[in-house]
C-alpha positions as CSV (number, residue, x, y, z in Angstrom):
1,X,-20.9,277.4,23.5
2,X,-20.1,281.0,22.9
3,X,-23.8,282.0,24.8
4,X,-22.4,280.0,27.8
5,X,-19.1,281.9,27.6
6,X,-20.7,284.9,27.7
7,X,-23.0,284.2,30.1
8,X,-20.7,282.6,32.8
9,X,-19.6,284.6,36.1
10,X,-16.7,282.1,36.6
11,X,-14.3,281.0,34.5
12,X,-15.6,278.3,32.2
13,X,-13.9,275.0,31.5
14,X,-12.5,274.9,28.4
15,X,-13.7,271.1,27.9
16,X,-17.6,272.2,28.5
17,X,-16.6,274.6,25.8
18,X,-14.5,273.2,22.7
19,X,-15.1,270.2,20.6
20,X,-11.6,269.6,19.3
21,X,-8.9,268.6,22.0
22,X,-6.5,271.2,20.3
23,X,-9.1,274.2,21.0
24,X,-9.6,272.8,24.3
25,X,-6.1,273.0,25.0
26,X,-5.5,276.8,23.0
27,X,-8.6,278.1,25.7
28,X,-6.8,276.2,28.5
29,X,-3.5,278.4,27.6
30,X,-5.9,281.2,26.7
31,X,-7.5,281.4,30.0
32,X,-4.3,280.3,32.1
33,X,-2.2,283.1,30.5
34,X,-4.9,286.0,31.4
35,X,-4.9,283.9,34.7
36,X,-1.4,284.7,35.1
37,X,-1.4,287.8,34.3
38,X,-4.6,289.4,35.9
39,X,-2.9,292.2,37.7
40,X,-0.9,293.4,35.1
41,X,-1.9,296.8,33.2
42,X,-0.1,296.2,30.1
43,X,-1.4,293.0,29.4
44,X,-2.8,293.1,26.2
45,X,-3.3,291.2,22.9
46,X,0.5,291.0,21.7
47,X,1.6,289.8,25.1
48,X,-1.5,287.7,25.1
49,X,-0.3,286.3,21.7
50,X,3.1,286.1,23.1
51,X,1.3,283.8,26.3
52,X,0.1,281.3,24.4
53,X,2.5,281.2,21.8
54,X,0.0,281.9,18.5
55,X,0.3,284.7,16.3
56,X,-2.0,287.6,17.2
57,X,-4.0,287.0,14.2
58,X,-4.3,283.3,14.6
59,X,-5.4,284.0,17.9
60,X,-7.7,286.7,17.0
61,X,-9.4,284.0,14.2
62,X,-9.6,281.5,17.3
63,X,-10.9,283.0,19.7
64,X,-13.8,284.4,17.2
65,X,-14.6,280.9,16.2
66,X,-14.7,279.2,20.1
67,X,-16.4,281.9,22.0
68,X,-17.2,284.6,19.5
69,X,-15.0,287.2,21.1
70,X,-12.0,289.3,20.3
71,X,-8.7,288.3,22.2
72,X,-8.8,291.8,23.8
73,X,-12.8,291.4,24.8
74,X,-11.5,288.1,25.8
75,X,-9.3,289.2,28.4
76,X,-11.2,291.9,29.4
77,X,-14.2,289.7,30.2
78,X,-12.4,287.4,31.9
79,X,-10.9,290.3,34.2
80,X,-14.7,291.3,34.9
81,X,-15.6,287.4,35.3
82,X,-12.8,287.2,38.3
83,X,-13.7,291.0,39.8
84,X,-16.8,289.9,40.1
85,X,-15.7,286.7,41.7
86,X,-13.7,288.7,44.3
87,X,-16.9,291.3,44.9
88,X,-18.9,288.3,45.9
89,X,-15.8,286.8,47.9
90,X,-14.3,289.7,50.0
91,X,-15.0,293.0,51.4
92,X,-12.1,294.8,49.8
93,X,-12.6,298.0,48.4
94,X,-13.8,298.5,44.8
95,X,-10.7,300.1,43.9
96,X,-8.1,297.6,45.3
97,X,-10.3,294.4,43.4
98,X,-9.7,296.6,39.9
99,X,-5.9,297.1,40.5
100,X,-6.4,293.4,41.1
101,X,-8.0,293.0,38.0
102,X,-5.3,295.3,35.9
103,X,-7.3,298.1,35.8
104,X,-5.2,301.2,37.2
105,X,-8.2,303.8,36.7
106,X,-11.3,302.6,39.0
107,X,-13.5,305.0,36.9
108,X,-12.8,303.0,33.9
109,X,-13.1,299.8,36.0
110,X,-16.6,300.6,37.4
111,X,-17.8,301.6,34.0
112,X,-16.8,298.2,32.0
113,X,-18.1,296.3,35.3
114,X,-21.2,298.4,34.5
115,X,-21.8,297.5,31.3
116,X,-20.6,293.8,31.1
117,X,-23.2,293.3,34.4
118,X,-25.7,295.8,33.9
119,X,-24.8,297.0,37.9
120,X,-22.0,299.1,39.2
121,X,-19.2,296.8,41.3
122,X,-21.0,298.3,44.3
123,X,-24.1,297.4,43.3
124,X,-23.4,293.7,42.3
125,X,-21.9,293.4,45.6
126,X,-24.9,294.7,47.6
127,X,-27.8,292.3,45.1
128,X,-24.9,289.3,45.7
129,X,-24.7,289.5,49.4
130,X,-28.3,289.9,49.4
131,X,-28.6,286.4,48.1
C-alpha cells in the first residue's frame, strides 16, 4: 500500500489503499482537505489537523501507519502528484502550475518536483508530451 502511494502520479483512492473503513474514510478527509486547499501557502500540518478534524499527532501516527509518510510529506506529495497532473494537462507556465500548487517561490517548486520525479517540471513536461 504505502509503495503504491508513493509511486502513484495521480491521486490514489483511498479504498485501493486502507483496509479498515475508518482509515479509508481519515485518507478520504486527508486527501479532500489538501484537495481543498492546494493553492494555499500556508497550508500546513496544524491546519491540516484542523481539516480533518484529528489531532496533529494522531494524524502524524496515521498517516505513518497507511502510507508511511509524514502529514507534511503527505501534502507535499500530493501537491507534486497534482503539479504534475497539470504539466501533462496544460501548457501553462511552470511558475503559474506551482502558485497553483501553493508554492509561492518557483525555485523551491522546481527543486521538490526534482527530486520527488527525478526531472525538472520542464523536463517531465517535455518526456510526458513525448509519450
Amino acid at each position: 500500500m504505502r509503495e503504491r502511494f508513493s509511486r502513484e502520479i495521480i491521486t490514489v483512492e483511498p479504498s485501493e489503499i486502507t483496509v479498515n473503513p475508518l482509515d479509508e474514510q481519515l485518507l478520504q478527509q486527508a486527501i479532500q482537505a489538501v484537495e481543498d486547499h492546494m493553492d494555499d501557502f500556508e497550508f500546513g500540518v496544524e491546519a491540516f489537523s484542523a481539516a480533518v478534524n484529528v489531532a496533529s499527532r494522531t494524524l502524524r501516527y496515521k498517516l505513518k501507519a497507511l502510507v508511511d509518510q509524514s502529514p507534511q510529506v503527505f501534502i507535499r506529495t500530493l501537491r507534486f502528484k497534482r503539479a504534475a497532473q497539470l504539466l501533462r494537462e496544460s501548457n501553462d507556465p511552470v511558475g503559474d502550475i506551482a502558485a497553483r500548487v501553493g508554492y509561492l517561490e518557483p525555485t523551491n517548486f522546481s527543486r521538490g518536483f526534482k527530486q520527488q520525479f527525478g526531472a525538472s517540471p520542464s523536463e517531465y513536461r517535455a518526456a510526458r508530451g513525448a509519450e
